[in-house]
C-alpha positions as a printed NumPy array, in Angstrom:
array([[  0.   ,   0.   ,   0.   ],
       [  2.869,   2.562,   0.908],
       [  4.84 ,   1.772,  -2.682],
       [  1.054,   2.744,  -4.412],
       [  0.644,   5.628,  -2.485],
       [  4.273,   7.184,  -3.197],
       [  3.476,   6.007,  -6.889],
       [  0.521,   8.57 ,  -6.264],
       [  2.154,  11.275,  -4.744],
       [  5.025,  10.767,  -7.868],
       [  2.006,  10.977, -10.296],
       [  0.659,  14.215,  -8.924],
       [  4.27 ,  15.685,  -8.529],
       [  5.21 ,  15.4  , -11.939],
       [  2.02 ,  15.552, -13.971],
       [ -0.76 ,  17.762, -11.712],
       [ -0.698,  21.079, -10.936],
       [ -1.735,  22.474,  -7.472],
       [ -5.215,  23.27 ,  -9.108],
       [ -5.712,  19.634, -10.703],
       [ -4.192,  18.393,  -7.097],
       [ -6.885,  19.919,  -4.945],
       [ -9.894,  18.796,  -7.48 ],
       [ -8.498,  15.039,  -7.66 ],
       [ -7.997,  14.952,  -3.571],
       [-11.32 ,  16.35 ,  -3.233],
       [-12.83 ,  13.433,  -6.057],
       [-10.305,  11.139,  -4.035],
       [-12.778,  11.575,  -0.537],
       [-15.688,  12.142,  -2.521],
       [-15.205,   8.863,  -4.284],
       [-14.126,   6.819,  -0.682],
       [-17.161,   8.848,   0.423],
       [-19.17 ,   6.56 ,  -2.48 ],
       [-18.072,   3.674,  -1.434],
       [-18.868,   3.888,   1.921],
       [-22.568,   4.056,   0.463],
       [-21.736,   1.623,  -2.231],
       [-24.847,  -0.406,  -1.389],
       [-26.996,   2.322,  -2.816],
       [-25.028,   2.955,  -5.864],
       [-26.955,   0.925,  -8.156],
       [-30.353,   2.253,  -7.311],
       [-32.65 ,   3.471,  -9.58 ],
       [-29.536,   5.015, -11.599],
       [-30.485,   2.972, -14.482],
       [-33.118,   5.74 , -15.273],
       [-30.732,   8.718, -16.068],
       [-29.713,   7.292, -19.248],
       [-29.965,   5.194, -22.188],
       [-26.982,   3.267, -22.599],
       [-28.67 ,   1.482, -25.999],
       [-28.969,   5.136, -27.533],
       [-25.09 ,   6.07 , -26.731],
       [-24.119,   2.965, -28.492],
       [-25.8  ,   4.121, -31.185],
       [-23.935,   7.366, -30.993],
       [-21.008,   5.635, -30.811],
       [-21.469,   3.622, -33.837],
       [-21.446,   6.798, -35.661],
       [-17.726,   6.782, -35.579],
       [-16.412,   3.399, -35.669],
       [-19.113,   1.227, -37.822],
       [-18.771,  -1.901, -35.959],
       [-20.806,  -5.544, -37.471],
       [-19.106,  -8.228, -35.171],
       [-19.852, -11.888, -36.165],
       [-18.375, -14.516, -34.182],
       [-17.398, -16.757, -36.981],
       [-18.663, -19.873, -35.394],
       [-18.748, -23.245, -37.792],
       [-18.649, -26.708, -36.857],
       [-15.703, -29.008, -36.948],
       [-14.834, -30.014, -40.013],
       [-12.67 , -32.638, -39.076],
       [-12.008, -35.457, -35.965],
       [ -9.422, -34.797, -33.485],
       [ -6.982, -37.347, -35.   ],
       [ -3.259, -36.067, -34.093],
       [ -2.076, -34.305, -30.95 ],
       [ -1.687, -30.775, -31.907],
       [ -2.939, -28.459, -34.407],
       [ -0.762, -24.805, -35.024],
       [ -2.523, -22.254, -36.537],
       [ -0.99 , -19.954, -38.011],
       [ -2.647, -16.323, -39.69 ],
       [ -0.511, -14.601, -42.236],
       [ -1.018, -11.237, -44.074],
       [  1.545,  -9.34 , -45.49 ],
       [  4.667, -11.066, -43.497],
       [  6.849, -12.156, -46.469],
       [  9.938, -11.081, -44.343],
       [  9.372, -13.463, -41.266],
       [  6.637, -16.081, -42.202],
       [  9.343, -18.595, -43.418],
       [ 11.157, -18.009, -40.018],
       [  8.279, -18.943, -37.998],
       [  7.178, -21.647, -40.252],
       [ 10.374, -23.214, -40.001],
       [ 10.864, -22.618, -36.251],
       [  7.903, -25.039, -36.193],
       [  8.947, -28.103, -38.559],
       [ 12.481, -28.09 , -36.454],
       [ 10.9  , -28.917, -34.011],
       [ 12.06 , -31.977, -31.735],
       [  9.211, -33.731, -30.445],
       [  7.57 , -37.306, -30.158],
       [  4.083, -35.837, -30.474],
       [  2.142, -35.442, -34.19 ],
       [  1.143, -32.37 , -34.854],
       [ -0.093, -29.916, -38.164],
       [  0.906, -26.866, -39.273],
       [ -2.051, -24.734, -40.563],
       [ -1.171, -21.242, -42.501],
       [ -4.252, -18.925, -43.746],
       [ -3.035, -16.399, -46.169],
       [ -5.464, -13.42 , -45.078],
       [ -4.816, -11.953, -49.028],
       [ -1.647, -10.94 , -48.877],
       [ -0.61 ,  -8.463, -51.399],
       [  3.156,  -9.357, -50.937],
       [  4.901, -12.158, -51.607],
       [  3.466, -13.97 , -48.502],
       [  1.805, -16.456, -50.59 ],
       [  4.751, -17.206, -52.475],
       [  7.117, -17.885, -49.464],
       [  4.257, -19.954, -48.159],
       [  3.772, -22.124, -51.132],
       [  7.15 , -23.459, -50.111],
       [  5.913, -25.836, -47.99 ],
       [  2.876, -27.073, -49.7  ],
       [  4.367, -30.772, -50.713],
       [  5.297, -30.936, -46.816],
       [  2.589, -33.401, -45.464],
       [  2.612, -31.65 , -42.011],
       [  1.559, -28.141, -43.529],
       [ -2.202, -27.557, -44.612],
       [ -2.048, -24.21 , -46.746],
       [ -5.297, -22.225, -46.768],
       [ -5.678, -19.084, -48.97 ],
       [ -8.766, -16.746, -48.348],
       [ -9.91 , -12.998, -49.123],
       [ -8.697, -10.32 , -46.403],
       [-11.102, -10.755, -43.806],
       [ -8.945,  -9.66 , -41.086],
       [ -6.995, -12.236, -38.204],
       [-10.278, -13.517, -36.627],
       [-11.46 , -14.602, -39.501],
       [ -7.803, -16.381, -40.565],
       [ -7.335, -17.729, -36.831],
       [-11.79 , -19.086, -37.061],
       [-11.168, -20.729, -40.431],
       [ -7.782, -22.71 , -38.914],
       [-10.046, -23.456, -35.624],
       [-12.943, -25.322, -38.236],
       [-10.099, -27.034, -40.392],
       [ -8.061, -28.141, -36.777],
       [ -7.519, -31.777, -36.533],
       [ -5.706, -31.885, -33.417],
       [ -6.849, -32.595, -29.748],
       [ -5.428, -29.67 , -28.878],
       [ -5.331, -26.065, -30.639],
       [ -2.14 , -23.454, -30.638],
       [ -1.934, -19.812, -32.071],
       [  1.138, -18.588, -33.342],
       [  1.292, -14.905, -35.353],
       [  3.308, -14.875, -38.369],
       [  6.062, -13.031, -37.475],
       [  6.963, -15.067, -34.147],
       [  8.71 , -17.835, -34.272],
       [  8.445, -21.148, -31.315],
       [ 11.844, -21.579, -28.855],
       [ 13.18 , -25.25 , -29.631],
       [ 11.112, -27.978, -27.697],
       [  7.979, -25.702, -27.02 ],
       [  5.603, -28.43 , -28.499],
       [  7.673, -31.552, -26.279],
       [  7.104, -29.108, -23.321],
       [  3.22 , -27.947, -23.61 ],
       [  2.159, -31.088, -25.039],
       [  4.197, -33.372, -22.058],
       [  2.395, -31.06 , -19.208],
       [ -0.517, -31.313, -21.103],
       [ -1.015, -34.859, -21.14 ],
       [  0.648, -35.39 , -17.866],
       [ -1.597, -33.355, -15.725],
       [ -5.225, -33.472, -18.394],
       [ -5.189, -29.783, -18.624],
       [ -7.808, -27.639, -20.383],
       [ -4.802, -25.218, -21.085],
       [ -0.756, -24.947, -21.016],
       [  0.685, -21.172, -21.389],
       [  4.308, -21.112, -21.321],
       [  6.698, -18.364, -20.797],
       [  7.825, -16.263, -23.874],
       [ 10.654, -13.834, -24.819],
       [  9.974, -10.312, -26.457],
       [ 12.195,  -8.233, -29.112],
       [ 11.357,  -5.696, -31.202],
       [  9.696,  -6.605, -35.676],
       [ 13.39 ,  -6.164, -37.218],
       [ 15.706,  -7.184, -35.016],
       [ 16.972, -10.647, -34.003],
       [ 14.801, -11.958, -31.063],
       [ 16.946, -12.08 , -27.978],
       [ 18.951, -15.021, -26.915],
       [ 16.638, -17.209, -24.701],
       [ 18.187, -18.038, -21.221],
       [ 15.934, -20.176, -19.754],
       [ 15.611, -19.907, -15.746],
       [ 14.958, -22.424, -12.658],
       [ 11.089, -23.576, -13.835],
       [  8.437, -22.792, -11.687],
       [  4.979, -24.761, -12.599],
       [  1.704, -23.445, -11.237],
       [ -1.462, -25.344, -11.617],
       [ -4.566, -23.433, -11.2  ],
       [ -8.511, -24.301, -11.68 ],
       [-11.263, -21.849, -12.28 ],
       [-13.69 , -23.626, -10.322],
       [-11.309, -23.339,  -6.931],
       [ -9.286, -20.215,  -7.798],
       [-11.516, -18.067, -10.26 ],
       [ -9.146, -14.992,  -9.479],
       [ -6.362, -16.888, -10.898],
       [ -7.146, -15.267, -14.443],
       [ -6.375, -11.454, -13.019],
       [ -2.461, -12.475, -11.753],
       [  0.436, -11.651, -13.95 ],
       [  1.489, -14.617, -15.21 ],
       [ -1.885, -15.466, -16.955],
       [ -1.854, -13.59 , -20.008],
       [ -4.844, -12.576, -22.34 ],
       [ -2.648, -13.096, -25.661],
       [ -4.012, -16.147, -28.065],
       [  0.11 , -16.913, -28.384],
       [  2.002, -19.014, -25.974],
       [ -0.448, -21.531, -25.017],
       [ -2.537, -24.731, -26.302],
       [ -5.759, -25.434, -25.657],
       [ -7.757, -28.256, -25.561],
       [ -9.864, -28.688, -28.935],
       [-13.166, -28.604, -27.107],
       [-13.095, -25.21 , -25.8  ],
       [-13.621, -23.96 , -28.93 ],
       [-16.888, -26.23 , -29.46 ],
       [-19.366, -22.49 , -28.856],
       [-16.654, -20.111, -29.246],
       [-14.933, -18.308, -32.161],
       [-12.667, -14.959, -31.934],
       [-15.189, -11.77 , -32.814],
       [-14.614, -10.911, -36.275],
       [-14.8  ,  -7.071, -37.54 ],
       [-13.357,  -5.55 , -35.033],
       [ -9.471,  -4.81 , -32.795],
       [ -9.091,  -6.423, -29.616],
       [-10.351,  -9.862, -30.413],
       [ -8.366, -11.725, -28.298],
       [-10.325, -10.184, -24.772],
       [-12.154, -13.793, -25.336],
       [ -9.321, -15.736, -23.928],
       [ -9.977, -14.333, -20.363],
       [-13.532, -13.785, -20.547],
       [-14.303, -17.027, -21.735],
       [-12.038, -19.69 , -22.912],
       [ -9.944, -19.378, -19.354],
       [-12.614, -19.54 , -17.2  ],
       [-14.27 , -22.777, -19.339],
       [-11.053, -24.169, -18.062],
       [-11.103, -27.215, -15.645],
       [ -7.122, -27.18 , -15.163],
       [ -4.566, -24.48 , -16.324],
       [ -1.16 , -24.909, -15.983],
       [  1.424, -22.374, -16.203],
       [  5.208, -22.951, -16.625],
       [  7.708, -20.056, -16.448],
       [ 10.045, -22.229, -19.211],
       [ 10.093, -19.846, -22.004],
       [  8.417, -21.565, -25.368],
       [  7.878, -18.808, -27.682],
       [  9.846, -15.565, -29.38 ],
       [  7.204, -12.595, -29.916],
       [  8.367,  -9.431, -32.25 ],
       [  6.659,  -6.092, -30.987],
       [  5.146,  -4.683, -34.425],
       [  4.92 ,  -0.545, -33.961],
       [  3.382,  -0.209, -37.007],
       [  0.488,  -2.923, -36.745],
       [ -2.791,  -1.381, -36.062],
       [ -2.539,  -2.418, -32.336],
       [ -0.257,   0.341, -32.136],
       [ -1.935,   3.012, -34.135],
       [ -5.711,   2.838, -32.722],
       [ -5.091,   5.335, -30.335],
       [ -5.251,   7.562, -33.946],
       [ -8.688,   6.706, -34.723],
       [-11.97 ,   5.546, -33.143],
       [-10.679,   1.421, -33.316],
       [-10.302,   2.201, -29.575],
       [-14.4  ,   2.021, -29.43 ],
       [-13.669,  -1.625, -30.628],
       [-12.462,  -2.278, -26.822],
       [-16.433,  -1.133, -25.559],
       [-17.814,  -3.125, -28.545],
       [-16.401,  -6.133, -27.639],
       [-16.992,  -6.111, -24.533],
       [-20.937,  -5.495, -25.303],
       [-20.39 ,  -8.518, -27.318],
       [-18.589, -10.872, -24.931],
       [-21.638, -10.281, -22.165],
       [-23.553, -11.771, -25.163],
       [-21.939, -14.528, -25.835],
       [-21.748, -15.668, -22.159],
       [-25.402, -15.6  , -22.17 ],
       [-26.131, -17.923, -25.361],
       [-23.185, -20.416, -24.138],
       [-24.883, -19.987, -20.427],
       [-21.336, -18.917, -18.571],
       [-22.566, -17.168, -15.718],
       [-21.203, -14.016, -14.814],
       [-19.133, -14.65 , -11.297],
       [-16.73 , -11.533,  -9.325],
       [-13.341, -12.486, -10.606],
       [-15.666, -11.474, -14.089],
       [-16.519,  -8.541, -12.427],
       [-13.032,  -7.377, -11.151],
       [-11.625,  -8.127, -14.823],
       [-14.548,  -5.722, -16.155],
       [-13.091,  -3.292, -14.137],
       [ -9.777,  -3.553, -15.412],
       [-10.785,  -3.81 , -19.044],
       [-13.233,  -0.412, -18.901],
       [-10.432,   0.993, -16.789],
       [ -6.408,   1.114, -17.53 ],
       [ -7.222,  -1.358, -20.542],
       [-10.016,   1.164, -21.909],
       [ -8.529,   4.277, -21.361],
       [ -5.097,   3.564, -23.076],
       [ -7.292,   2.682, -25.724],
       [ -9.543,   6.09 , -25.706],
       [ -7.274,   8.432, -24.089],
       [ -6.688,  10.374, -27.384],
       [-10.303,  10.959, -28.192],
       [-12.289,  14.19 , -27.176],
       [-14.183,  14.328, -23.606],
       [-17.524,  13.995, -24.534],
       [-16.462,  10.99 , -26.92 ],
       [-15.095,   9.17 , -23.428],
       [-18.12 ,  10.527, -21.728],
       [-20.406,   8.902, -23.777],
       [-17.935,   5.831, -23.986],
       [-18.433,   5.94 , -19.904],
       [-22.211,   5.914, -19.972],
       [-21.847,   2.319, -22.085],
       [-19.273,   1.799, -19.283],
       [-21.838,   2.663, -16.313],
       [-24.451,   0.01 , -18.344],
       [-22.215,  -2.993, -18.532],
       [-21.415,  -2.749, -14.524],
       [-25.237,  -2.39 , -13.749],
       [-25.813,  -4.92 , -15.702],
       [-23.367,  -7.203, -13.709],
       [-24.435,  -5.526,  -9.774],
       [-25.213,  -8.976,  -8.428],
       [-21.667,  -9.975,  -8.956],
       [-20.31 ,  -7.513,  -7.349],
       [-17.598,  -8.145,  -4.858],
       [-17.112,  -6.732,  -1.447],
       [-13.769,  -7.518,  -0.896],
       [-12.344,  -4.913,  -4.054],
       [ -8.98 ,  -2.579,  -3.886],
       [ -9.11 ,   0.841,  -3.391],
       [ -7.741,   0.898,  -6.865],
       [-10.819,  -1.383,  -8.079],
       [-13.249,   1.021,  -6.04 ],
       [-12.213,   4.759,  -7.131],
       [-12.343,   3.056, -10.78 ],
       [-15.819,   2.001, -10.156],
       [-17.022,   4.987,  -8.925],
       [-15.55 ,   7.114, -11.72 ],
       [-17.558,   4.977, -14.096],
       [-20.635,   4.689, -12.298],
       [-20.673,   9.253, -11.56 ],
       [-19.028,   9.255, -15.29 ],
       [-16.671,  11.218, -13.96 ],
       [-13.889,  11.292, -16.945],
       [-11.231,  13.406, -15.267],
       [-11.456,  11.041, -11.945],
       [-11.196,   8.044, -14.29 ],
       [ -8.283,   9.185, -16.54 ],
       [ -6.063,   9.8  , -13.008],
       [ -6.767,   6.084, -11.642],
       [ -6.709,   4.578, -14.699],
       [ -3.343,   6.725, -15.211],
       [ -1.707,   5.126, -12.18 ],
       [ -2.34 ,   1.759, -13.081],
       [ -1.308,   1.917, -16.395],
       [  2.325,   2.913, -15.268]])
């Protein structure tokens, strides 16, 4: 508590005036003030607004049709492991990361399954490489976008389990021995695996692996298990057991498609196990549009999916729970606002109305045992108060 205090003070010090200082300590009581009352927070405050109509508003700037892609199996689960692998315009590395897959050394069968997303470089070409390779199912479709490339490997998978890799990463030697022995071994839902990070052209960095810690975690026992560290949202760096993906495809249309893997496909999860041992090589990419939706309204795509998620759990009947409620904070929170933070006020004010919706919406889960942290970012939300909810989110960005 002391080291997120100073963290506070530091914040205010180098970024808030004495003005801004006075207003955010006075929102600071004001909001502890809230919570002492939180029991009445949700009352009747449904009738200020209409969250449907702001949605609507919203739509005006991002024009957002997400379909979930869902199609049955095409095939039987008849190998261990299927790899799936999207590919747009990646003619530089996708022969790296193909390759860091067939060198593999492993007693386990597995596939190798590359969608060209219409590449208008010679993607295709360095792809068609492989195709008399027996272990490598080529796939070549119109640019729909990486849902769509990752959905179509998902209904073409023949393996009993399912892994992502993105075309310009590349798997550490003995990833698939390691995920798929730990798999087996303990009947896990999912395996995630450490990973090592470099930037899109420059050599990844030297792997030094250290002493391996292995944590095995169940939703059913430990639901807050998906809001530590070392369980990660990314689709990368894990396998997961074919039938998880029996209701559930990755939203297609929009950024941000991957929030499913906490949402849903962890907590569908009987047994996850983690191991520190790093299994995969990701290349940061400043030029993909992850890093360039702060420009434009993609950010909205964060809110839409979201909307969209709370959807799905109800036609796949997931029930919402508090660890769901705790990650909902985070999401609309930090998550949103480094999304958002570049668009007007009364664009994040109206983005904080659809905020205030989805948390009424889930008041029965609420938990009473939230962070001070969890609490002030609640109540920003809930008085869409955008100033109070850029500070905290702020802090726990850095």
């Amino acid at each position: 508590m002391k080291k997120k205090i100073r963290k506070v003070i530091y914040v205010i010090n180098k970024r808030v005036n004495i003005k801004r200082y006075i207003k955010w300590t006075r929102r600071f009581f004001i909001g502890n003030s809230i919570n002492i009352i939180s029991k009445f927070r949700f009352r009747k405050i449904d009738e200020y607004y209409d969250g449907k109509l702001i949605i609507n508003e919203l739509l005006k700037y991002r024009q957002v049709k997400i379909n979930d892609g869902r199609v049955a199996w095409k095939n039987k689960s008849s190998i261990d492991l299927s790899i799936i692998i999207p590919a747009y315009n990646v003619s530089m590395f996708i022969e790296e990361c193909i390759d860091s897959i067939l060198n593999q050394e492993t007693n386990y069968s597995y596939e190798v399954i590359v969608i060209d997303d219409g590449s208008k470089d010679d993607t295709l070409k360095k792809i068609e490489k492989y195709e008399d390779n027996s272990e490598v199912n080529i796939i070549c479709q119109k640019n729909k976008g990486v849902s769509a490339a990752r959905n179509r490997g998902i209904n073409e998978a023949r393996g009993k389990y399912i892994m992502f890799v993105d075309s310009d990463d590349v798997l550490i030697d003995k990833s698939i021995e390691t995920l798929m022995e730990y798999a087996y071994k303990y009947n896990a839902d999912i395996v995630e695996g450490g990973y090592t990070q470099g930037k899109l052209n420059k050599e990844l960095i030297k792997v030094k692996q250290k002493k391996e810690i292995i944590k095995i975690e169940s939703y059913k026992t430990n639901p807050n298990f998906i809001l530590s560290d070392t369980c990660s949202g990314f689709p990368w760096g894990k396998i997961y057991k074919r039938h998880l993906w029996d209701k559930v495809r990755f939203p297609e249309g929009v950024v941000f498609e991957d929030t499913i893997i906490k949402y849903i496909i962890l907590r569908m999860s009987k047994k996850y196990v983690y191991t520190n041992k790093k299994i995969y090589g990701y290349r940061s990419n400043e030029n993909s549009i992850m890093y360039n939706y702060r420009k434009n309204y993609k950010g909205l795509d964060s809110i839409f999916v979201v909307i969209h998620i709370m959807e799905t759990l109800k036609k796949i009947n997931l029930s919402n729970d508090e660890a769901l409620y705790k990650l909902t904070l985070y999401q609309l929170g930090p998550c949103l606002y480094d999304r958002v933070r570049d668009l007007d006020k009364c664009t994040q004010e109206k983005v904080l109305t659809v905020c205030k919706d989805i948390l009424i919406n889930m008041k029965n889960e609420r938990p009473n045992d939230m962070n001070i942290w969890e609490r002030q970012i609640e109540a920003s939300i809930l008085s869409i108060d955008v100033e109070l909810w850029r500070v905290y989110s702020k802090i726990i960005c850095i």
